[in-house]
C-alpha positions in Angstrom: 0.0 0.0 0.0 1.5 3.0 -1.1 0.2 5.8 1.4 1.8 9.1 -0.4 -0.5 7.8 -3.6 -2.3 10.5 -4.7 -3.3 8.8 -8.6 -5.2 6.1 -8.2 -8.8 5.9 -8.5 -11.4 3.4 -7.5 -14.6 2.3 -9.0 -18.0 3.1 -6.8 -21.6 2.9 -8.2 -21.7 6.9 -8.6 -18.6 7.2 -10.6 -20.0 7.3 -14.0 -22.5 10.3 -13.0 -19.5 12.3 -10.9 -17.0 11.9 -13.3 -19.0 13.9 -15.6 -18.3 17.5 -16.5 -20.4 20.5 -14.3 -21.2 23.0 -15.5 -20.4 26.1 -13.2 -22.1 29.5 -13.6 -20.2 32.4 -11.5 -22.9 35.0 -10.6 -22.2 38.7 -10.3 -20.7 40.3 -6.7 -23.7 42.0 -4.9 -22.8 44.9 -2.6 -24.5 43.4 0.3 -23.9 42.7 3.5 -24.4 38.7 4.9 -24.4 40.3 8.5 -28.0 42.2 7.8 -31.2 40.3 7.4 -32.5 43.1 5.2 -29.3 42.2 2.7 -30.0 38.6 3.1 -33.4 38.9 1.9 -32.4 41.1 -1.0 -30.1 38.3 -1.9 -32.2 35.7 -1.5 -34.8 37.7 -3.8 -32.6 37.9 -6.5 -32.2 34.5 -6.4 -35.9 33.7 -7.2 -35.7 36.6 -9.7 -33.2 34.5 -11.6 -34.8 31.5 -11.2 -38.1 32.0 -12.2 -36.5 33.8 -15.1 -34.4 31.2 -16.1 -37.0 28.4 -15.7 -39.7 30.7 -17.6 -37.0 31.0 -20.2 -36.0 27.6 -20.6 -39.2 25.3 -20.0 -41.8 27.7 -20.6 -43.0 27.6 -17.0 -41.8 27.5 -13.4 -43.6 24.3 -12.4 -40.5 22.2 -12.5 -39.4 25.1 -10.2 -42.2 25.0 -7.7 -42.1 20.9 -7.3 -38.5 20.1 -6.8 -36.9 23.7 -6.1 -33.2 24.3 -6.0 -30.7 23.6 -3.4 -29.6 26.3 -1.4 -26.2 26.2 0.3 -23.0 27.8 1.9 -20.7 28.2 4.6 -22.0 27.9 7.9 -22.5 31.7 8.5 -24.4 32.2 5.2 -26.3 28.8 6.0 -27.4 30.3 9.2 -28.2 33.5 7.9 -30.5 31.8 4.8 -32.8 30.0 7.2 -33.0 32.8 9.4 -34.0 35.1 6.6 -36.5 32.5 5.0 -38.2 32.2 9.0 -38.7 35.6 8.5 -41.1 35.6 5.2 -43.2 32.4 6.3 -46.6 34.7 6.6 -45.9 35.7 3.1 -48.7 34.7 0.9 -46.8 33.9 -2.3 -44.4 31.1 -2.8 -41.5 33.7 -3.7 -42.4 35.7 -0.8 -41.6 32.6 1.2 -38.6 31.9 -0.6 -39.8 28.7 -1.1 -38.0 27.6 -4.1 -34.8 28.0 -2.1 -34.3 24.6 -0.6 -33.1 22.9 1.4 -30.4 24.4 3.3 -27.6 22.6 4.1 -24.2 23.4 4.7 -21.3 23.0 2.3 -18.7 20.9 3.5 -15.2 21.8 2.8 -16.0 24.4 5.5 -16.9 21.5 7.8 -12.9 19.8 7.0 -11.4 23.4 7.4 -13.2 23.2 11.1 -11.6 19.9 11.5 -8.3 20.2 10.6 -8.6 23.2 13.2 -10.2 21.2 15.8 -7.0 18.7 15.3 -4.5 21.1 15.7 -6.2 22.9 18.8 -6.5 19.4 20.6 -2.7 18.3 19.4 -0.7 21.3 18.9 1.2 23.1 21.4 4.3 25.3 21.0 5.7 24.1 24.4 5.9 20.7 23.0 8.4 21.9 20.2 11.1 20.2 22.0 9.2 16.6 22.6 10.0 13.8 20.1 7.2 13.1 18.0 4.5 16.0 18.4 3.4 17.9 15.6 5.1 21.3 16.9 8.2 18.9 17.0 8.0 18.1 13.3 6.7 21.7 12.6 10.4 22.9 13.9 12.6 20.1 12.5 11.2 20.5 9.1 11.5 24.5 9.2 7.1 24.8 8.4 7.1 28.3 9.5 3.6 28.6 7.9 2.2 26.2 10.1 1.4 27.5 13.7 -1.9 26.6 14.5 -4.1 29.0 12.8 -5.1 26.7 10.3 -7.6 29.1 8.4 -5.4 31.3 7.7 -2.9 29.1 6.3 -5.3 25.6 5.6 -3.2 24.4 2.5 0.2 24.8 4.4 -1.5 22.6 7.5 -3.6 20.2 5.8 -0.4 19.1 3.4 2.0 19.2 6.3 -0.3 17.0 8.3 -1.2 14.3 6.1 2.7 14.1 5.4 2.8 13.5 9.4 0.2 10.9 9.0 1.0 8.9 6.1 4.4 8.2 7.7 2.9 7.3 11.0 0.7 5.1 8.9 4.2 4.0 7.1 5.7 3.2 10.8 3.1 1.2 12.0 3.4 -1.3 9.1 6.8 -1.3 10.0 6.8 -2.2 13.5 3.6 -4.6 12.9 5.3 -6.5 10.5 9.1 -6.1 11.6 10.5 -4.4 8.8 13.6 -2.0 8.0 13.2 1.0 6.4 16.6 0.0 4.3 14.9 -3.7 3.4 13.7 -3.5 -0.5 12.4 -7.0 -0.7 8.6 -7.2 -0.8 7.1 -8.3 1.8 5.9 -11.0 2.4 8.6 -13.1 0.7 7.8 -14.9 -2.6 4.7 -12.4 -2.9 6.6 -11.1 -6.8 5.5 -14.7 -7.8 2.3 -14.8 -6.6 -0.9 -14.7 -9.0 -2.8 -11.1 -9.0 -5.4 -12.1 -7.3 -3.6 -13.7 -4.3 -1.4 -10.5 -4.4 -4.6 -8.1 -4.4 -6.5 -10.6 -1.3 -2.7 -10.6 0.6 -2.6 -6.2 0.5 -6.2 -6.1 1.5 -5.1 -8.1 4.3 -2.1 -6.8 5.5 -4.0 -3.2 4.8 -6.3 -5.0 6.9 -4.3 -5.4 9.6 -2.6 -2.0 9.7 -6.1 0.4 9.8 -7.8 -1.8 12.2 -4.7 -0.6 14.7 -6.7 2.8 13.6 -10.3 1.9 13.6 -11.8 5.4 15.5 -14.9 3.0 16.6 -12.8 0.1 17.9 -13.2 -0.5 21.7 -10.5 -2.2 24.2 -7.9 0.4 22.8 -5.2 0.7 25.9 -5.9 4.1 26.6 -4.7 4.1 30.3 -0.9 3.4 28.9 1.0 5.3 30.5 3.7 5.7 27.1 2.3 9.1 26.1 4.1 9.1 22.9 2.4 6.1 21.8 -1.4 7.5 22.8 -0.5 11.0 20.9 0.7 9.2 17.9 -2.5 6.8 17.8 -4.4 9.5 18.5 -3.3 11.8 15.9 -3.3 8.9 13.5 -6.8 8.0 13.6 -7.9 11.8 13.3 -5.5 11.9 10.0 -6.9 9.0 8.6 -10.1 10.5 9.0 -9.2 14.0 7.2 -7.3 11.7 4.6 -11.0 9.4 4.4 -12.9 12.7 3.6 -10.4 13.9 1.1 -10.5 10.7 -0.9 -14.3 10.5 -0.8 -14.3 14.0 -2.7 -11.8 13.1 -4.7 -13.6 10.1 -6.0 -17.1 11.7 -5.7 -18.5 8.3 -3.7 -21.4 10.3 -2.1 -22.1 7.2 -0.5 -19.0 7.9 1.8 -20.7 12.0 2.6 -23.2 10.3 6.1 -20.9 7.9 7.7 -18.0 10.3 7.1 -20.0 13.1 9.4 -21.0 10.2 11.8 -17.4 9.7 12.8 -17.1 13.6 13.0 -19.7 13.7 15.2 -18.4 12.5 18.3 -15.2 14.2 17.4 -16.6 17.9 17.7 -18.6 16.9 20.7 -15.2 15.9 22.7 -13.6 19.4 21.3 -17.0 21.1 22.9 -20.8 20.5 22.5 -21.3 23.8 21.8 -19.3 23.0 18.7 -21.3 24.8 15.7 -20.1 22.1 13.0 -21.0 19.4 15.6 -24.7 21.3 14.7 -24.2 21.3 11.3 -23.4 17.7 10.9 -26.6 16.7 13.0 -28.3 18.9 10.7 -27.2 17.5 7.6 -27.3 14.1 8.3 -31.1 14.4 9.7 -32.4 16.4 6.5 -30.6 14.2 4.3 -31.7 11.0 6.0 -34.6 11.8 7.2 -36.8 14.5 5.8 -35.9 14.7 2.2 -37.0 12.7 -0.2 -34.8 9.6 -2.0 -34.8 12.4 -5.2 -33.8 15.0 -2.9 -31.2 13.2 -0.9 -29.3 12.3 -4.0 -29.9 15.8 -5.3 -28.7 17.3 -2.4 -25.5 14.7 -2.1 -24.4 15.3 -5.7 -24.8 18.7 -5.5 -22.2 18.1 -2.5 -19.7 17.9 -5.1 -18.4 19.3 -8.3 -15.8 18.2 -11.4 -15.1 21.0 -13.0 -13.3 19.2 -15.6 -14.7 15.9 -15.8 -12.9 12.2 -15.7 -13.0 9.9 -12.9 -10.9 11.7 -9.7 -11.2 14.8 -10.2 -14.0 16.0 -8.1 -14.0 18.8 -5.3 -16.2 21.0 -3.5 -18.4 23.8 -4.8 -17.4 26.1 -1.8 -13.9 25.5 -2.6 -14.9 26.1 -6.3 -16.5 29.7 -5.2 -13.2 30.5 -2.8 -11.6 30.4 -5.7 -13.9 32.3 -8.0 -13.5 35.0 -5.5 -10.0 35.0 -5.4 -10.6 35.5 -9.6 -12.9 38.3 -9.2 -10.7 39.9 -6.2 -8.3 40.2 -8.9 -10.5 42.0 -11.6 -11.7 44.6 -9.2 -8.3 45.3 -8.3 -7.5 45.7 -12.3 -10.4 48.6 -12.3 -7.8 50.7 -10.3 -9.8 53.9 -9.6 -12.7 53.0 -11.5 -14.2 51.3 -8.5 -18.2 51.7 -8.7 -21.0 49.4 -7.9 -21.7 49.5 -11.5 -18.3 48.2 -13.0 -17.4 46.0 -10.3 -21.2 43.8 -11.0 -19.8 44.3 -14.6 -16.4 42.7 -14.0 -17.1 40.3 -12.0 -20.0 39.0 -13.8 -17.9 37.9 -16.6 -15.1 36.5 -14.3 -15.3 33.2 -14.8 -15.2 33.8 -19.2 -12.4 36.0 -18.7 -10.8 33.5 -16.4 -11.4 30.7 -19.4 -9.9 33.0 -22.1 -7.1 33.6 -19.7 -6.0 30.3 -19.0 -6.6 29.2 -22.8 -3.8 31.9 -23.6 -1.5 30.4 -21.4 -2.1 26.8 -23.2 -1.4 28.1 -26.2 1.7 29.7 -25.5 3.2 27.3 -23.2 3.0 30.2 -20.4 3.7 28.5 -16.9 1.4 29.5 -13.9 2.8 32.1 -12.3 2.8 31.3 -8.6 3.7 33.9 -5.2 5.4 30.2 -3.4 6.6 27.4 -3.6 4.5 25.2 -5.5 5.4 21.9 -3.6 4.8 22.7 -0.2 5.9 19.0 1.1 9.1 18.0 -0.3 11.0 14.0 -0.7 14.0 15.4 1.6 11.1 16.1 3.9 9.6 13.0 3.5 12.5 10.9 4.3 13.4 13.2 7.3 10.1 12.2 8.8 10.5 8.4 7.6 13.6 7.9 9.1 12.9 10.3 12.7 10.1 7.9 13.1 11.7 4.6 12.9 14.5 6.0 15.6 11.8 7.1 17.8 9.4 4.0 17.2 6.3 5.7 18.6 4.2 2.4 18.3 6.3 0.4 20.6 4.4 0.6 23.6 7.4 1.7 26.4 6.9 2.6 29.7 6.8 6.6 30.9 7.3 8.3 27.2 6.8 11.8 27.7 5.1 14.0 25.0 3.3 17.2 27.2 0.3 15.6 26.7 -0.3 13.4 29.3 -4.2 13.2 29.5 -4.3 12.8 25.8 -6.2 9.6 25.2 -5.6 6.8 22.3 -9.0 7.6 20.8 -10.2 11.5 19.9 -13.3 10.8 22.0 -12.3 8.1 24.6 -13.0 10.7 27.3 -16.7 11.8 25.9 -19.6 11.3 27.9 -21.5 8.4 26.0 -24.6 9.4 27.9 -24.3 13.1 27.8 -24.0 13.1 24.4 -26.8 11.1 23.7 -29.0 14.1 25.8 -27.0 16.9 24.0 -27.6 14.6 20.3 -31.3 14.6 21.3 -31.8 18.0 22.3 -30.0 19.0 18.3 -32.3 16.5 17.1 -35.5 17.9 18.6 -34.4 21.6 17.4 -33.9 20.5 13.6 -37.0 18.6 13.9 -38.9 22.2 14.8 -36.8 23.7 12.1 -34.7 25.8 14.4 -31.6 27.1 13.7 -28.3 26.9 14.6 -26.5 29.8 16.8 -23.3 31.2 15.5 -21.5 31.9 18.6 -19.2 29.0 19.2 -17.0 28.3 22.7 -13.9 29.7 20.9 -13.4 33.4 21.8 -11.6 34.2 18.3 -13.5 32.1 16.3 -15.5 34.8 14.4 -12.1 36.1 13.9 -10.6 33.6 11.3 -13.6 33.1 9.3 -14.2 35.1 6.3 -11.0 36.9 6.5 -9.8 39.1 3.3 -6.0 38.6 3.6 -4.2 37.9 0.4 -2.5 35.3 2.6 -5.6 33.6 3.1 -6.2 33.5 -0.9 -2.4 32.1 -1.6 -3.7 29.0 0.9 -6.3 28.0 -0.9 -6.1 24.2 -2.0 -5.9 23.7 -6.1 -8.9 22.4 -7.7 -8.1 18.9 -9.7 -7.2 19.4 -13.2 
């Protein structure tokens, strides 16, 4: 099993329909403001404007329209402000006035993996641990990742690429130790397996594969979290949350929605032992119980597909439409600064309602002409000298031989993320979400994290430069 793989693709029973093209239409900047309910409504207004239009336009009539509607969705502050707003018009005697064609809501969820990376770092990172073997602020230091520091939305590309690296070689280590390997052997393992048919070689990697993640399973019970070897319960701990960031990427990368549910059911528990005030712990509950629960089989799959997006189309190329829109922002941020002092309401709808052609004609140009994309870093944030650095740290250190009295600074850190949750809490705290999404109630934005409103939606160019690339 090659864990640094980032080609291969897998067969599902949705990858016909994902691997085909979207199509992607970039609507014009509105100067409006997502923190006033009055803007929201405008927004929302314009929205059935253009919908009726386009339906009128394009079937004749807006029946379609009023039977299946459109999906409405965003990050979780625009989410939140959308149901609000539509609460607001439900005396209004006209399905428009409702804003009834608008639905459902649901949140968009590379937001939701931004908020987990960040719940990682906050439960694992500390800068007081720089000097303890094995700890992320230890590898942050010995690799020279200046970028990362904790403050993972404001540089998520630099964190998310510097932890998988983490985890794939922890991954990487624990194959070694299970099965007592060097890192200098080259022989494949197990001996004589070259020889072997490709069917017996396919059954012998899904069970050695086996074998590896189940050291990893985040739902497995009996895991020895009372050892006292602190190294050992950080890096199990941190390897089970990276397999589940590196589970959510592949299930976007493949477009399995199948993959969307359980994937929040294991995030679940994982927000809750961060806080149960967690507002993606909300959101989660929330989608899961419309998607499951109130929609219709049409309407789940429309709401799960429209999950995800493949700009290009083939087979492994998919991502998320939020990330699609961070980066059609970063676009348009780009044409507005072009206007220079020509700023008005007026030219900047203009501009930035034909960003995405520009964009196209752009990048055409550059294809013909062999230009290379010009970028403000390094391209490769995570390079081989770093890889082997990591590779060969880890089989000095041996993290998964359980030893007596490791030290790590985190000495209440259990093996699993949620082994200290309160099963029976959380079943009252799950109930009480479930009653409020069952009233249609929405969920607060105020979090437990006193800065949290701070990193979201920020403007910094730094911010832009982290966005992840979209698969080409």
């Amino acid at each position: 099993m090659d864990v640094n793989s980032n080609t291969s693709t897998q067969n599902h029973g949705y990858s016909a329909g994902m691997s085909q093209k979207s199509q992607v239409f970039q609507l014009p900047i509105q100067h409006k403001n997502e923190a006033k309910y009055e803007d929201i409504l405008d927004i929302m207004d314009s929205y059935e404007k253009l919908l009726q239009k386009t339906f009128q336009e394009s079937h004749g009539t807006v029946e379609m329209l009023d039977e299946f509607g459109v999906i409405a969705s965003g990050d979780q502050l625009t989410k939140v402000r959308f149901e609000g707003a539509k609460k607001l018009r439900l005396m209004s005697p006209t399905t428009s006035g409702r804003l009834d064609h608008l639905r459902p809501v649901v949140i968009e969820l590379w937001h939701l993996k931004q908020d987990y990376l960040e719940k990682t770092f906050k439960a694992l990172y500390k800068m007081d641990s720089m000097d303890k073997l094995g700890t992320l602020a230890f590898w942050r230091n010995r690799l020279k990742k200046t970028d990362v520091n904790g403050k993972v939305k404001g540089h998520f590309n630099s964190h998310s690429e510097f932890f998988k690296l983490i985890v794939r070689e922890l991954i990487r280590e624990q194959a070694f130790e299970l099965f007592n390997i060097n890192i200098e052997n080259t022989t494949a393992y197990p001996q004589n397996i070259s020889k072997a048919s490709r069917l017996t070689k396919e059954n012998k990697m899904m069970e050695l594969s086996g074998e590896i993640l189940h050291k990893f399973d985040v739902m497995r019970t009996g895991v020895p979290s009372e050892s006292n070897d602190e190294l050992f319960n950080y890096c199990t701990n941190l390897t089970i949350r990276g397999l589940h960031y590196l589970q959510m990427e592949d299930t976007v990368k493949e477009g399995d929605i199948s993959r969307i549910i359980p994937n929040l059911k294991v995030c679940i528990p994982i927000f809750y032992a961060h806080s149960c005030l967690s507002k993606y712990l909300f959101e989660c509950v929330d989608y899961i119980t419309k998607v499951t629960c109130f929609l219709s089989p049409l309407e789940k799959l429309r709401v799960l597909e429209g999950s995800m997006v493949n700009l290009r189309g083939g087979q492994g190329k998919t991502s998320r439409p939020d990330l699609v829109q961070e980066h059609s922002v970063r676009n348009q941020k780009e044409l507005i600064r072009g206007l220079g002092a020509n700023k008005t309401e007026t030219a900047i709808s203009a501009v930035t309602a034909a960003a995405p052609v520009i964009s196209q004609i752009c990048r055409n140009f550059d294809a013909e002409h062999n230009i290379a994309k010009k970028a403000s870093r390094h391209s490769r944030i995570i390079s081989t000298e770093d890889i082997k650095v990591v590779s060969e740290s880890l089989r000095k250190m041996r993290p998964f031989s359980n030893t007596n009295d490791r030290k790590c600074s985190f000495p209440n850190l259990p093996c699993q993320p949620f082994a200290n949750v309160d099963m029976i809490k959380m079943d009252i705290d799950l109930n009480v979400m479930l009653g409020r999404v069952g009233r249609g109630y929405i969920s607060v934005v105020n979090e437990e994290d006193g800065n949290q409103t701070a990193d979201i939606g920020t403007d910094d160019e730094e911010d832009d430069d982290e966005i992840p690339d979209i698969p080409l």
